[in-house]
C-alpha positions, 0 to 999 in steps of 0.5 A, spaced: 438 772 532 433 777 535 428 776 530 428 768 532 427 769 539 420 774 538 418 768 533 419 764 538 415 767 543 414 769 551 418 761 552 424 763 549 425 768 555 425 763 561 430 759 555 435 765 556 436 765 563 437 759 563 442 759 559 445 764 562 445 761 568 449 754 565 453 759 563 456 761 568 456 756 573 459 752 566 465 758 567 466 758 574 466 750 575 472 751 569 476 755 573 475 752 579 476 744 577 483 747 573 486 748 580 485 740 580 491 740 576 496 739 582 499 732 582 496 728 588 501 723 588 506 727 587 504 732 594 502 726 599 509 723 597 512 729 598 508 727 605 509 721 606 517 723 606 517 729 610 513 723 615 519 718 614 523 724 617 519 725 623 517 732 620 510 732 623 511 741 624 514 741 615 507 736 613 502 739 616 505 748 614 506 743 608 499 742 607 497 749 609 501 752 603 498 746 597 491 750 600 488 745 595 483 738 596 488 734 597 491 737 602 486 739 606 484 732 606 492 730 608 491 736 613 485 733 617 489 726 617 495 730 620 491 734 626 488 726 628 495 724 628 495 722 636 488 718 635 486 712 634 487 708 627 479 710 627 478 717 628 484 718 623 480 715 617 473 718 620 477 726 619 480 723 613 473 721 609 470 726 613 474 731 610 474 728 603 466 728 602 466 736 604 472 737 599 467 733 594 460 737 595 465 743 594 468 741 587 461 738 585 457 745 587 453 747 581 453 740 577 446 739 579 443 746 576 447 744 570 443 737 570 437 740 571 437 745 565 440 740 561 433 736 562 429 742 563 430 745 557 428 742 551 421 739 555 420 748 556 422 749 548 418 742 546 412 747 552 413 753 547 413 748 541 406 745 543 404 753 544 406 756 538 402 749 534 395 750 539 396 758 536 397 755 528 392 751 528 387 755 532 388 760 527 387 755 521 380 754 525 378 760 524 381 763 517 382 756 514 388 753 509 387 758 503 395 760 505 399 754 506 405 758 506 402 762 512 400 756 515 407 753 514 410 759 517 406 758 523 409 751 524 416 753 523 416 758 528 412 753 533 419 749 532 423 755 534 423 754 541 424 746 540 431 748 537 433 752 542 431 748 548 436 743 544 441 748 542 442 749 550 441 742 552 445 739 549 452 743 550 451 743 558 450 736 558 457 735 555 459 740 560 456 736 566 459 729 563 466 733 563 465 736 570 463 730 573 468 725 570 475 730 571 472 729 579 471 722 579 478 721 576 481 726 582 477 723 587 479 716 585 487 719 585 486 722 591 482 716 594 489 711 593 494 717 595 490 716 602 491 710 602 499 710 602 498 716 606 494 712 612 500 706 611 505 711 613 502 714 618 501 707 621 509 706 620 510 713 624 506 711 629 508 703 630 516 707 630 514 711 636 511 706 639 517 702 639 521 708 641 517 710 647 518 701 649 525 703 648 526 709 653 521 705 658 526 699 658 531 703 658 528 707 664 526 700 668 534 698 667 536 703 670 531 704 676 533 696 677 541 698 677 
């Protein structure tokens, strides 16, 4: 492996940063996304129950004690609750586009080494074959083997920029579509928790219209 990365050349260095870099990021994402296995629906239904009883206080230490996406979005509707229908929804997407930048945090690196790295080991590749036949220019073809020695070596750098390439843009793609289908999930939890919120409000309403009839009734008598 040694021998591979001193034939490749100088271009070969700058490749294993790079690597190392998509290798972390790739491990810490990992780690990171592997907290989305929380059942989205499952916790807002929780919610939407705990609402139905009039639990506002329990829904919101709830959501305190998920401390995942799902339930910092639910907690930013919840805080909202005596708002307008608007401002709720605006906290809510407000919320959820933050949450979404932090599951998305280092998915643009990746895809920048993935297309960095075969152009800078094509680089190395088109280096390595100036210096062949610049070589072959001053001491001729009388050894082909050396000459094909050369070329073989000039391609090293192509195959690694690949080799690094092409499992980080499976990582990326991987990454990418496990958010989209939580954000897609998350987006039509939502949706039922912003309808239960409006049956909360529209029962308190009604309530307060009773106790201010009741009220009046009372003052007349």
């Amino acid at each position: 492996m040694w021998g591979l990365i001193v034939k490749g050349g100088w271009v070969m260095y700058p490749l294993i940063g790079l690597s190392v870099i998509a290798l972390a990021i790739i491990i810490e994402r990992w780690v990171a996304l592997h907290r989305l296995n929380v059942n989205t629906t499952d916790f807002v239904t929780e919610i939407n129950e705990l609402l139905a009883k009039n639990e506002m206080e329990e829904a919101i230490a709830r959501c305190e004690r998920e401390n995942s996406p799902a339930g910092r979005v639910i907690m930013a509707g919840l805080k909202n609750f005596r708002k307008s229908r608007e401002e709720v929804e605006s906290a809510i997407e407000t919320a959820g586009e933050i949450e979404i930048a932090k599951l998305e945090k280092g998915l643009l690196y990746l895809l920048t080494i993935a297309k960095i790295s075969p152009l800078l080991g094509f680089f190395g590749t088109v280096v390595g074959m100036i210096r062949a036949f610049e070589a072959i220019g001053r001491f001729g073809v009388e050894n082909p083997r050396l000459v094909a020695l050369g070329i073989s070596e000039a391609l090293i750098t192509t195959a690694a920029g690949l080799v690094i390439a092409i499992p980080v843009f499976f990582a990326h793609f991987y990454f990418t579509n496990r958010i989209n289908r939580f954000v897609l999930s998350m987006q039509e939890s939502t949706l039922a928790f912003l309808e239960t919120l409006g049956e909360l409000e529209e029962k308190i309403a009604l309530r307060a219209a009773q106790i201010d009839e009741i009220g009046g009734e009372y003052i007349e008598v």
